[in-house]
C-alpha positions as CSV (number, residue, x, y, z in Angstrom):
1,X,-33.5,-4.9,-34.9
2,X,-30.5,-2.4,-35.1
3,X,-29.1,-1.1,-31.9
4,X,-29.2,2.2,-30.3
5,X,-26.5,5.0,-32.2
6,X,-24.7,6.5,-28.9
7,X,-21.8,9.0,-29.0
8,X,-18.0,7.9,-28.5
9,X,-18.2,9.9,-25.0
10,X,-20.7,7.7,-23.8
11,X,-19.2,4.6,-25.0
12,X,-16.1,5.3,-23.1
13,X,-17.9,6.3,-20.1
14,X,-19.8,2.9,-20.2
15,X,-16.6,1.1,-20.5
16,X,-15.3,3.4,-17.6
17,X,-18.1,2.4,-15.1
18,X,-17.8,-1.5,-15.9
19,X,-14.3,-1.1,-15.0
20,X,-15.4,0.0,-11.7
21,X,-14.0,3.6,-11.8
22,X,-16.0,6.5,-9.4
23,X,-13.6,9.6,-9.8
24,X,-11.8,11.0,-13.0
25,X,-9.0,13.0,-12.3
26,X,-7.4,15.1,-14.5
27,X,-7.6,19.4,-15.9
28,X,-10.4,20.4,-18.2
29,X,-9.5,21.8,-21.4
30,X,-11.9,22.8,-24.6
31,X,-10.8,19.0,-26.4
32,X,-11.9,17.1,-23.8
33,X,-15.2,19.0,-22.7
34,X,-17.2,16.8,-25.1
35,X,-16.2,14.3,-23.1
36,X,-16.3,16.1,-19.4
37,X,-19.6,17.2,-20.7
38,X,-21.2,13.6,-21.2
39,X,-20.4,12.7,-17.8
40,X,-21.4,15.8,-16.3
41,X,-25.5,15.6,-18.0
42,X,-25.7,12.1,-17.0
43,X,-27.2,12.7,-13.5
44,X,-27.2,8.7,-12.9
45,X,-23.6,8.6,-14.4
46,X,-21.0,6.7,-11.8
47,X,-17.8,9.0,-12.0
48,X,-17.0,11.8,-10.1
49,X,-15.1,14.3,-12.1
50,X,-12.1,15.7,-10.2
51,X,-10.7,18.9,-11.5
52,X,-7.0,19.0,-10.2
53,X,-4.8,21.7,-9.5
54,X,-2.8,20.8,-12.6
55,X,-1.8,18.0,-14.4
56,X,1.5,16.4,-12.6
57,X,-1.0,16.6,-9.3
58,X,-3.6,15.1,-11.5
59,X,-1.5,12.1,-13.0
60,X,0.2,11.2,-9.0
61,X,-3.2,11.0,-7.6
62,X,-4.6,9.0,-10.7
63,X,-1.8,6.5,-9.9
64,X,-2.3,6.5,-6.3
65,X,-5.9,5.8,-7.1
66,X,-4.9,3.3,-9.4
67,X,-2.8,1.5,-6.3
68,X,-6.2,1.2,-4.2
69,X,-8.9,0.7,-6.9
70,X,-7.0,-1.4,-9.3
71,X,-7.4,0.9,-12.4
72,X,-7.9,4.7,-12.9
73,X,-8.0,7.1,-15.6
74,X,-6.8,10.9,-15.9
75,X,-8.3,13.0,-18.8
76,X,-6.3,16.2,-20.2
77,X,-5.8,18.4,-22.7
78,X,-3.5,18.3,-26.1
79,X,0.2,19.0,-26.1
80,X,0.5,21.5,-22.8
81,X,-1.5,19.4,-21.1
82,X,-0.2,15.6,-21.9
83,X,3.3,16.7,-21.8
84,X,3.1,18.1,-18.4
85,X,1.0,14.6,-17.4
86,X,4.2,12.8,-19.0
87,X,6.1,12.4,-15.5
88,X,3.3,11.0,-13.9
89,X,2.2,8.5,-16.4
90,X,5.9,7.5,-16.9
91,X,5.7,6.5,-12.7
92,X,3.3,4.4,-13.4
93,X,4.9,2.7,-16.2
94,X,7.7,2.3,-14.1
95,X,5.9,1.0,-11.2
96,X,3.3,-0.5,-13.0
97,X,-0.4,1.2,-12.6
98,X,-3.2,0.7,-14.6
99,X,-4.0,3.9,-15.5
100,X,-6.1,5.4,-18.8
101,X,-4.7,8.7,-20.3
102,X,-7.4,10.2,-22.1
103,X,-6.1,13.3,-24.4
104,X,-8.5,15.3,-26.1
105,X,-6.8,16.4,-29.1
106,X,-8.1,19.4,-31.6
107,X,-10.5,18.6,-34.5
108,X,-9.9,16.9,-37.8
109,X,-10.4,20.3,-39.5
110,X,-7.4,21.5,-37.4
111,X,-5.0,19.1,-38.3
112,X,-6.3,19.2,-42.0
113,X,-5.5,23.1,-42.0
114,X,-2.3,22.3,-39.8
115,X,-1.1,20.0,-42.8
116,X,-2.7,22.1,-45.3
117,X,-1.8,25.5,-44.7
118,X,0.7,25.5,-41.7
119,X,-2.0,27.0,-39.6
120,X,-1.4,26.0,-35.6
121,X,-4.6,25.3,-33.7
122,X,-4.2,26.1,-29.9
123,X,-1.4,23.4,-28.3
124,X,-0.5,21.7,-31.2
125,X,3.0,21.6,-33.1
126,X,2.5,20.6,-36.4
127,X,2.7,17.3,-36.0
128,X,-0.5,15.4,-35.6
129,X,1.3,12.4,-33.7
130,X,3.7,14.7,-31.6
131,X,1.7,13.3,-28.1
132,X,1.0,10.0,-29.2
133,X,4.4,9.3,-29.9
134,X,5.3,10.4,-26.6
135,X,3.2,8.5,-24.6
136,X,4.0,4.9,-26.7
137,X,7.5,5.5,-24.3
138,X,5.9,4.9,-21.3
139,X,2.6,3.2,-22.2
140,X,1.8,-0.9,-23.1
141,X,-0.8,0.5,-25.9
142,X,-1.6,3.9,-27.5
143,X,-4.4,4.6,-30.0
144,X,-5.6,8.1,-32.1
145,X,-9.3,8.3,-32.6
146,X,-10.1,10.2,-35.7
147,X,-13.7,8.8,-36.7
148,X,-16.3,7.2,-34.9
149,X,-16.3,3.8,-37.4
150,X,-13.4,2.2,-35.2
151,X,-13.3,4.2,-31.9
152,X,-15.2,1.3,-30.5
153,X,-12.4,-0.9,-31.5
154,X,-9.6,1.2,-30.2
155,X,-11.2,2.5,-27.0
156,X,-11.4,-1.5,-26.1
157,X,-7.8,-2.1,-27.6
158,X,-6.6,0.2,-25.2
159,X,-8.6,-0.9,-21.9
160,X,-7.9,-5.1,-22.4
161,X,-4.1,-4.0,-22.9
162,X,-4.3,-1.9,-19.6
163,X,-6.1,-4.8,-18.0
164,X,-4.0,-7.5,-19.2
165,X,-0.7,-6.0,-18.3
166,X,-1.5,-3.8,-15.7
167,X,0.2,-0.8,-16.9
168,X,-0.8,2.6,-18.4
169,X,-2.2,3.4,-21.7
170,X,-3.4,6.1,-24.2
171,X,-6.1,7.1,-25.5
172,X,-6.4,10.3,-28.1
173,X,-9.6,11.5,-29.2
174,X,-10.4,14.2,-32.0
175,X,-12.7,16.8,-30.0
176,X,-15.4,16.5,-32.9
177,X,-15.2,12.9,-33.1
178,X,-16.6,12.8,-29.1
179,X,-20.4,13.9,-30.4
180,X,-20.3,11.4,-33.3
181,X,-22.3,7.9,-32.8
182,X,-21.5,4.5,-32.9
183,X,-22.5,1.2,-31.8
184,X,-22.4,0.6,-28.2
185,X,-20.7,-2.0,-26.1
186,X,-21.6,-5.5,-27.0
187,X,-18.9,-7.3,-25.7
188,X,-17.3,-7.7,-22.0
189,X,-13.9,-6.5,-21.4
190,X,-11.3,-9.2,-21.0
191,X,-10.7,-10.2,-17.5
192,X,-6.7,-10.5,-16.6
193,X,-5.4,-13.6,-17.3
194,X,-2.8,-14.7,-14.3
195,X,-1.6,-18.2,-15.4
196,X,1.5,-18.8,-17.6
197,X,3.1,-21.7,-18.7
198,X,2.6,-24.6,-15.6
199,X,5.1,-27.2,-16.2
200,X,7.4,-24.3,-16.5
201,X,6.3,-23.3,-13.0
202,X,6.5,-26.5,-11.7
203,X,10.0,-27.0,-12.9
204,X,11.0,-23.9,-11.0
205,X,9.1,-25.0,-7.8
206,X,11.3,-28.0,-8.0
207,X,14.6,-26.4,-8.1
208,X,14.0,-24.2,-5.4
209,X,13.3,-27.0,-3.1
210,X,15.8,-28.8,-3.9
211,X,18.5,-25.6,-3.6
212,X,16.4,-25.2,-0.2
213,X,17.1,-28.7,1.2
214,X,18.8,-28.5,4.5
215,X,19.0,-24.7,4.6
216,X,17.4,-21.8,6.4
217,X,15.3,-20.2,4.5
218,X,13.1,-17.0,4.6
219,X,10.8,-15.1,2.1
220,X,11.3,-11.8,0.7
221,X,8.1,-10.3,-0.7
222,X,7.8,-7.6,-3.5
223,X,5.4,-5.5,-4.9
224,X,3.8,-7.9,-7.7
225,X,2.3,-9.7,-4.8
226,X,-0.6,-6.9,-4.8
227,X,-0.1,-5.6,-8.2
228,X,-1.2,-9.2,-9.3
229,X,-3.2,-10.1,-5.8
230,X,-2.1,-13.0,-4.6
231,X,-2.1,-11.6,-1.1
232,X,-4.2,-15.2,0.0
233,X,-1.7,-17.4,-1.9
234,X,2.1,-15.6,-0.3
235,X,0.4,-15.9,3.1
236,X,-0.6,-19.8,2.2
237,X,2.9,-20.0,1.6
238,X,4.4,-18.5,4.7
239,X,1.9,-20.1,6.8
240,X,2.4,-23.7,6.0
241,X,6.3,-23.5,5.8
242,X,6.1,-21.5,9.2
243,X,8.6,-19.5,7.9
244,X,9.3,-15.8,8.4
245,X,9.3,-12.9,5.5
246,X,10.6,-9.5,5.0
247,X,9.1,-7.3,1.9
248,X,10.7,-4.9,-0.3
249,X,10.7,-1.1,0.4
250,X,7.9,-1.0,-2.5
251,X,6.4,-4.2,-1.6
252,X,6.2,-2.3,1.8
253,X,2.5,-3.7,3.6
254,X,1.7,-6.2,0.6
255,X,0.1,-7.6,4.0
256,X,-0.5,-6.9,7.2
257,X,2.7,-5.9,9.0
258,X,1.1,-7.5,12.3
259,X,1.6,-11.2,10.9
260,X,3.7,-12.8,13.7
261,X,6.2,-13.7,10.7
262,X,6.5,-10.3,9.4
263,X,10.4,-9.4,10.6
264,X,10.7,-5.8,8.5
265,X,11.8,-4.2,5.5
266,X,14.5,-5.2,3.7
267,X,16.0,-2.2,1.6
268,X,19.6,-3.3,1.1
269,X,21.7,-1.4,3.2
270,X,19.3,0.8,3.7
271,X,17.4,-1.1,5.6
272,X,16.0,-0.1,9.3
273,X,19.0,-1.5,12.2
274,X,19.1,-5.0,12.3
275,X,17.2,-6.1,9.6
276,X,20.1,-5.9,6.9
277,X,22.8,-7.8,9.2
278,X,20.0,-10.6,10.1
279,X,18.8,-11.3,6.0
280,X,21.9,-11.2,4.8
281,X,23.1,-14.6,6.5
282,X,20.0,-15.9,5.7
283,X,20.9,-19.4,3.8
284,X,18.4,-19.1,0.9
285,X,17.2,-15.9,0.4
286,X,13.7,-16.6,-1.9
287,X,12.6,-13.4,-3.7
288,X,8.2,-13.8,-4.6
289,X,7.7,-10.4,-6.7
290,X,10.8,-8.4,-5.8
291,X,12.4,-5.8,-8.1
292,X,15.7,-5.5,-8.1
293,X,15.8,-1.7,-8.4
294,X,19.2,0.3,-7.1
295,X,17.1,2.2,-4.7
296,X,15.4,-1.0,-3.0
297,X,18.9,-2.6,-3.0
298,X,21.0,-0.1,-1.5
299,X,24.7,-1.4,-2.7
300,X,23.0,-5.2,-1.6
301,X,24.4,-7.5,-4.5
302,X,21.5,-10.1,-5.0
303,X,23.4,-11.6,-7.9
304,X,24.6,-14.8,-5.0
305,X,23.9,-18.7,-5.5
306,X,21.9,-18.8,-2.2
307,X,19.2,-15.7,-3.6
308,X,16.3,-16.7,-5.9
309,X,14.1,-13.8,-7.5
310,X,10.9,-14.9,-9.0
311,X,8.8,-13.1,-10.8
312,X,5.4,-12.4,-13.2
313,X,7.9,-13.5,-16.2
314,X,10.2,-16.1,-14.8
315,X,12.5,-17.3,-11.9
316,X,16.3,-17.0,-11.6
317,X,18.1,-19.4,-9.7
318,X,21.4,-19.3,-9.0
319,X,23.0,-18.7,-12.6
320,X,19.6,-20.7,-14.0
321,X,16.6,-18.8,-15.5
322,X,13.3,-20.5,-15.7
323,X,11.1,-18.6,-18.5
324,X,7.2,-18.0,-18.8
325,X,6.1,-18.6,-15.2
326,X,2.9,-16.8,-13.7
327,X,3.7,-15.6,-10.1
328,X,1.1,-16.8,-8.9
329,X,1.7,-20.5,-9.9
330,X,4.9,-20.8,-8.8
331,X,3.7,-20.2,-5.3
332,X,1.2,-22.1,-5.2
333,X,3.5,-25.1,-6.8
334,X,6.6,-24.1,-4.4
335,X,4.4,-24.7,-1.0
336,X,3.5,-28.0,-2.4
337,X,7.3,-28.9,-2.9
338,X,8.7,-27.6,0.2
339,X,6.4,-29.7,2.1
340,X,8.7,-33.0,0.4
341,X,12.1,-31.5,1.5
342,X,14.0,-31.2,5.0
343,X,14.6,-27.3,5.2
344,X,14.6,-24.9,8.3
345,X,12.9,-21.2,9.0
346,X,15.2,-18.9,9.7
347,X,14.7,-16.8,12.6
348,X,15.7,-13.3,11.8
349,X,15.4,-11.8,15.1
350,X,13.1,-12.1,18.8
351,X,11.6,-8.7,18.6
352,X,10.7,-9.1,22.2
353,X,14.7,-8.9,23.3
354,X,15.0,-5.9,21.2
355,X,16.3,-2.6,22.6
356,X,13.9,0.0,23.1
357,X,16.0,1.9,21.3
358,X,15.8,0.0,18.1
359,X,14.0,2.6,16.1
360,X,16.6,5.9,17.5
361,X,20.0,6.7,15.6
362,X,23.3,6.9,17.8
363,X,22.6,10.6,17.3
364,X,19.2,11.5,18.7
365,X,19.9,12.3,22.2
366,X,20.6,15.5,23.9
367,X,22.8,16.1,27.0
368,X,20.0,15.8,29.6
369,X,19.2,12.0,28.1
370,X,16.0,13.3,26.2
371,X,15.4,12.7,22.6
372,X,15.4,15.9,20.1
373,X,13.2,15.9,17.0
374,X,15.1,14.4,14.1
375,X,13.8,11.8,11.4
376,X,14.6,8.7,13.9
377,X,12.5,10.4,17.2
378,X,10.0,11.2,15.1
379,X,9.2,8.2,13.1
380,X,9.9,6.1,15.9
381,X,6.4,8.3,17.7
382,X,4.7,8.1,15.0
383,X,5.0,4.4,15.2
384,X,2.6,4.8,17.6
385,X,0.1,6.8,16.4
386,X,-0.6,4.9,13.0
387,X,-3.1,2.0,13.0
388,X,-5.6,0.6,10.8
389,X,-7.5,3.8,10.1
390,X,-4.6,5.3,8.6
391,X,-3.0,4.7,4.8
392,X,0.5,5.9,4.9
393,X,1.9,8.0,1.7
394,X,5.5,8.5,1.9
395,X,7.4,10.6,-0.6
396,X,11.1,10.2,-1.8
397,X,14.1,11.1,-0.1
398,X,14.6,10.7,3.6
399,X,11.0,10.4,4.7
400,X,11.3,7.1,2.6
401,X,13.9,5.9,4.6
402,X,12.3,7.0,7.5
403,X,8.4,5.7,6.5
404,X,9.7,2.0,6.5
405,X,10.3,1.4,10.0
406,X,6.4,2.3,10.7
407,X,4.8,-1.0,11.5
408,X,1.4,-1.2,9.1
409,X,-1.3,-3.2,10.4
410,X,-3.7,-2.6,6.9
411,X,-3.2,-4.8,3.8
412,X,-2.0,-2.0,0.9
413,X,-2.0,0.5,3.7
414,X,1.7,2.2,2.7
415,X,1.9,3.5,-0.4
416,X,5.3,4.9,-1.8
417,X,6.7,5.5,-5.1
418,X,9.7,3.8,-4.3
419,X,11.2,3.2,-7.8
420,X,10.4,6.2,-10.2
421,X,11.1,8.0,-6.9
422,X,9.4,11.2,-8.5
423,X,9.6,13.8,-5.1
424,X,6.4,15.3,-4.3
425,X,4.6,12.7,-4.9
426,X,3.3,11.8,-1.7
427,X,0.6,14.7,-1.5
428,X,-1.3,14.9,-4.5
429,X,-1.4,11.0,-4.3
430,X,-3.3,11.3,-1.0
431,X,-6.4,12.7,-2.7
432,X,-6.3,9.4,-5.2
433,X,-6.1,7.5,-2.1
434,X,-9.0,9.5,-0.3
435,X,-11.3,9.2,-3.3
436,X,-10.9,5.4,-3.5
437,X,-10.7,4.4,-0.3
438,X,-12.6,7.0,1.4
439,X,-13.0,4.8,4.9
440,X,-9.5,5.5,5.5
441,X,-7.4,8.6,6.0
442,X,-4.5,9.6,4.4
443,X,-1.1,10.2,6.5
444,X,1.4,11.8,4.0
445,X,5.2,12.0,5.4
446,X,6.6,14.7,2.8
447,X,10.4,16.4,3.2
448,X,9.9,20.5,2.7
449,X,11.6,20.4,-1.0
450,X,9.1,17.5,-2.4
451,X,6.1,19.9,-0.7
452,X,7.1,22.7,-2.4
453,X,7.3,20.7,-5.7
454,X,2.9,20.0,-5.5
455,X,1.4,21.8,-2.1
456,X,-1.2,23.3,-4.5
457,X,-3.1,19.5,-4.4
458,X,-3.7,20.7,-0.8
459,X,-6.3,22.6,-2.2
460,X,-8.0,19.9,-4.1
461,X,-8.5,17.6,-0.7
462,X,-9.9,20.7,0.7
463,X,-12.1,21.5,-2.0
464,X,-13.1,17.3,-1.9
465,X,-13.7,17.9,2.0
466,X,-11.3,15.3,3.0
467,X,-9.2,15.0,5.9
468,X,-5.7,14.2,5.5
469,X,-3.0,14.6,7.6
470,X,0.2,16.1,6.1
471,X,3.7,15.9,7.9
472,X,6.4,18.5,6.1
473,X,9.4,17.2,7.4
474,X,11.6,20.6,7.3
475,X,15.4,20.6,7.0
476,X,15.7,23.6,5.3
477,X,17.6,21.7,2.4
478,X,17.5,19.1,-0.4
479,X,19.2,16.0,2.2
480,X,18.7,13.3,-0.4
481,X,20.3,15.3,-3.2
482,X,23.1,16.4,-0.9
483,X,23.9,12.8,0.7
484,X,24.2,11.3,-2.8
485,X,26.9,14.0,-4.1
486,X,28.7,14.8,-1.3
487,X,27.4,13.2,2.6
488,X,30.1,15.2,4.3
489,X,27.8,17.7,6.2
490,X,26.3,14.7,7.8
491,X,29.0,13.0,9.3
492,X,29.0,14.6,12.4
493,X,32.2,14.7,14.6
494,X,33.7,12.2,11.6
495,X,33.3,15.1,9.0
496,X,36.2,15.3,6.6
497,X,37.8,18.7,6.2
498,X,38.7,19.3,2.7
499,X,41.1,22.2,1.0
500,X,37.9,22.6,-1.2
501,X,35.6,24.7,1.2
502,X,32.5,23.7,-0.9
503,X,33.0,20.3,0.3
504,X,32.4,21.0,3.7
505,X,29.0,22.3,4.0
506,X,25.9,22.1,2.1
507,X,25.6,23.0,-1.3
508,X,23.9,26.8,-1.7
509,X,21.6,25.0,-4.5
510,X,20.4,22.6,-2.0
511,X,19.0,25.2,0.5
512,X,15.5,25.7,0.3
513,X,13.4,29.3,0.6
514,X,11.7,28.5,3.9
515,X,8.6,28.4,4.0
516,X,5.7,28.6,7.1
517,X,4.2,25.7,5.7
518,X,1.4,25.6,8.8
519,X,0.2,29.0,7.2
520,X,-0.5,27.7,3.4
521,X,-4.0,26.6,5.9
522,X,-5.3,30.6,5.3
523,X,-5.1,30.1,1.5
524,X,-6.1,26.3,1.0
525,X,-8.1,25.9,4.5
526,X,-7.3,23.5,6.6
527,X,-5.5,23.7,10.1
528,X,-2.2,23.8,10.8
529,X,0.7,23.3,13.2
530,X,4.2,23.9,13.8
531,X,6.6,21.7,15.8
532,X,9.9,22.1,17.0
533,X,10.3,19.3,19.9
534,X,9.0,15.7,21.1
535,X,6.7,17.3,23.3
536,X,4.8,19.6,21.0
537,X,4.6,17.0,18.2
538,X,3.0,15.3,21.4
539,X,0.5,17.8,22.0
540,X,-0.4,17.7,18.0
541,X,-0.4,14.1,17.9
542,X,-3.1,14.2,20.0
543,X,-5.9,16.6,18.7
544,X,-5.6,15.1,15.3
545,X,-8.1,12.6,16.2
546,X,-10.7,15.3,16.8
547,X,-9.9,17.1,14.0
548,X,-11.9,16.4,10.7
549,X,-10.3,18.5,8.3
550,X,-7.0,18.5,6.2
551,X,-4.5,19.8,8.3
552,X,-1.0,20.5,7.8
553,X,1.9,19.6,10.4
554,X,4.9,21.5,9.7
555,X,8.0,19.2,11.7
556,X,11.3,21.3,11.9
557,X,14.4,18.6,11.9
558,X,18.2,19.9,11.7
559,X,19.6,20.5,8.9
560,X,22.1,17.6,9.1
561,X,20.1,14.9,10.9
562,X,19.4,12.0,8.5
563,X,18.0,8.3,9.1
564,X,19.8,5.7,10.3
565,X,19.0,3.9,7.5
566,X,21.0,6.0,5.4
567,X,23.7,6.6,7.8
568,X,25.7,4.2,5.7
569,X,26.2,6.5,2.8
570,X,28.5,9.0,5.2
571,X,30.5,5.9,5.1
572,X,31.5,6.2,1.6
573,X,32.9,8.5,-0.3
574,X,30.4,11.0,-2.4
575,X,30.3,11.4,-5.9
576,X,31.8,14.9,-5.6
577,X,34.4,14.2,-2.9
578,X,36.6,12.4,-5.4
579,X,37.4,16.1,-6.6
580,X,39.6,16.6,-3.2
581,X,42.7,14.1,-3.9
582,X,43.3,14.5,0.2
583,X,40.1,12.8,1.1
584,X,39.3,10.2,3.4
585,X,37.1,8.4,5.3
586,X,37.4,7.7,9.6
């Protein structure tokens, strides 16, 4: 008995659902309404479709999504469409998300006349593989559908590579080829595959414990230990060697931050106070799922005999390499080993002895002994006020820097694109985070530049009825962009007067058009505030609890207050300041 003809649509949607994803994110567009369409007449269908503000909002919230839900998928339309997506899908290459970029791409007749008679169809610019070419840079496996005979086979090609490797890929579909019929699924999707070579593994596990033999150790835990889950098997680890672990700034809340062997984040010399001077005398630093970007670093030079960096691909030791090792079974294989060797925790710090000034910069106090509101006073509240309802988003730049000190008691609960480092991030990828993990609520920390770069997904989360709490962190300037060219303005009484006058203030590019962010609530909805001091972010603080809407806190911070965890920059010369021969440094 032959089986039931159904359209390519519906096949993808099938393979959608059993993949477990309920939303769709992306902007309708004619070439993808077949598609839209399918979904949309299936009243039992599983998927929410999400129209989006536009696409770069679309693509950060698909990724977010993917971060919480373990795959996602963002559909779009050709050329002005995908290219404006490109950004988004190229974070999540980056920081690897599985995430599905579906493309609908105009008909076969169009491209016929395109390559007949020159004739351009809406979006398209003459040639036929201008977007899938594109996307192969920042995708593990792209496919063109242009009949229904093999769209089953690609549409699966495409899924098992996202599944296997974690990572984005590409899908692009001829709008007439979505109505066409083929065979439906008959097959399951291949489930990822963690293990690697063993032995290999084993041989690593080995030479770690040896190098670890009468040293103090501690753990240093990256990203790839969600992005692969082996949450259970880094806490076997630390648990049985009673030994104490910092994480990455991306591998920020891989667990629960409340674990008595949690001791912070290290982030190089960017690191919150304390934790970069107690890691680094650490005598074997062991990396589980760390990368080893510059930003997660901060001038930290990991390339030492005593530092081992392990990974979903291999494990470096020393000057050694060991190749073809799964994450996961190194491990497992290294708890077994350090049980045979003599080796001692390190003990990083006794956080009850620490100051109660530990999370406050030098600079945070006025005359009368009360704190102001700068990025250190105001993190250091908000400390506080997160807990296990909350999932933190924090965007790039200072509120970064200023995020990581925030003590997360939920597994995954801080989110950060902490690599591709994309600003404006943090917003639009609350709603992803909303519409997968809708039991929690979204805290987004987001400097006034970043905002201005995707507020508009504001209006999506309204539109969804969610209830996220946004913090603009105002400065009236682009800090990050300023501290990295030329830190002068923020030195304080130790700024540097040059002959150059540019060099002594902020750059005129770097200030921002201020906004009244609290008002953008009359065109999106919402509430909003605006602070000034301690004592009104106080009062906000606490009617957010009892507020069920979006709402919108607009934070005013000087101009020239930074992190302490960046303080170390005004330390070194800027790239720019090398263009005054009389400069120096107190």
């Amino acid at each position: 008995m032959s089986q039931k003809k159904i359209s390519v649509a519906k096949y993808l949607q099938i393979r959608l659902e059993q993949l477990g994803l309920t939303h769709l994110f992306g902007i309708a567009g004619n070439y993808t309404a077949p598609f839209l369409n399918t979904i949309q007449e299936d009243k039992n269908a599983k998927i929410k479709i999400v129209n989006d503000t536009n696409e770069i909002n679309a693509g950060h919230c698909t990724d977010a999504y993917a971060r919480q839900n373990g795959f996602a998928a963002v559909a779009v339309t050709y050329g002005v469409g995908a290219f404006t997506l490109l950004n988004s899908v190229a974070g999540s290459y980056v920081e690897h998300c599985p995430v599905l970029v579906i493309n609908g791409a105009p008909t076969n007749k169009d491209q016929q006349r395109s390559l007949v008679q020159g004739m351009l169809a809406s979006h398209m610019t003459g040639d036929m593989y201008s977007n899938i070419n594109v996307f192969r840079n920042v995708t593990v496996a792209a496919e063109q559908v242009t009949g229904s005979s093999d769209a089953p086979y690609k549409i699966d090609s495409v899924l098992n590579a996202c599944i296997l490797y974690g990572r984005p890929v590409y899908l692009e579909v001829f709008e007439d080829v979505w109505r066409m019929e083929c065979n439906p699924p008959d097959a399951p999707l291949v489930e990822r595959e963690s293990s690697k070579c063993q032995s290999s593994a084993r041989i690593a596990a080995k030479r770690v414990a040896a190098l670890a033999k009468g040293k103090e150790i501690i753990f240093w835990g990256g990203i790839e230990i969600q992005r692969y889950g082996i949450q259970k098997e880094f806490l076997d680890l630390i648990e049985t060697t009673d030994t104490e672990f910092v994480t990455s700034i991306l591998g920020k809340s891989i667990v629960s931050e409340n674990h008595p062997k949690f001791k912070g984040v290290f982030n190089g010399k960017a690191s919150p106070i304390d934790v970069y001077d107690q890691f680094k005398d650490a005598g074997l630093k062991i990396g589980l799922g760390v990368w080893t970007t510059g930003k997660n670093l901060g001038g930290f030079d990991v390339w030492q005999e005593n530092t081992v960096l392990a990974n979903h691909s291999g494990v470096r030791i020393g000057a050694s390499y060991v190749a073809n090792v799964s994450l996961r079974d190194f491990i497992i294989f290294l708890k077994e080993e350090l049980t045979k060797v003599n080796f001692s925790a390190y003990e990083m710090y006794d956080e009850e002895k620490l100051p109660e000034s530990f999370f406050l910069a030098d600079n945070t106090m006025l005359k009368k002994g009360k704190p102001e509101l700068t990025y250190d006073s105001f993190f250091n509240r908000i400390n506080s006020f997160i807990d296990e309802r909350h999932i933190v988003v924090a965007d790039a730049g200072f509120p970064l820097l200023g995020a990581q000190g925030i003590r997360i008691a939920e597994p995954n609960g801080f989110v950060a694109q902490a690599s591709w480092l994309s600003i404006g991030y943090s917003v639009p990828a609350a709603t992803g985070i909303k519409c997968a993990r809708p039991d929690k609520r979204a805290v987004v920390f987001v400097g006034d530049g970043a905002f201005q770069e995707t507020c508009q997904a504001i209006s999506t989360q309204n539109k969804l009825k969610h209830d996220t709490i946004v913090f603009v962190l105002d400065n009236g300037i682009y800090g990050i962009e300023q501290m990295l060219v030329n830190p002068n303005p923020f030195r304080g009484a130790k700024k540097v007067e040059y002959s150059i006058p540019d060099l002594n203030s902020v750059y005129d590019y770097n200030e921002m058009h201020r906004w009244k962010y609290a008002k953008l609530v009359d065109v999106f909805g919402g509430k909003g505030f605006e602070v000034s001091s301690l004592d009104e972010l106080e009062e906000v603080l606490k009617q957010l609890d009892n507020i069920k809407e979006n709402t919108i806190v607009h934070v005013n911070i000087p101009k020239t207050s930074i992190p302490e965890a960046i303080a170390y920059k005004t330390k070194e010369p800027g790239e720019d300041e090398f263009l005054d021969k009389d400069w120096s440094l107190c």
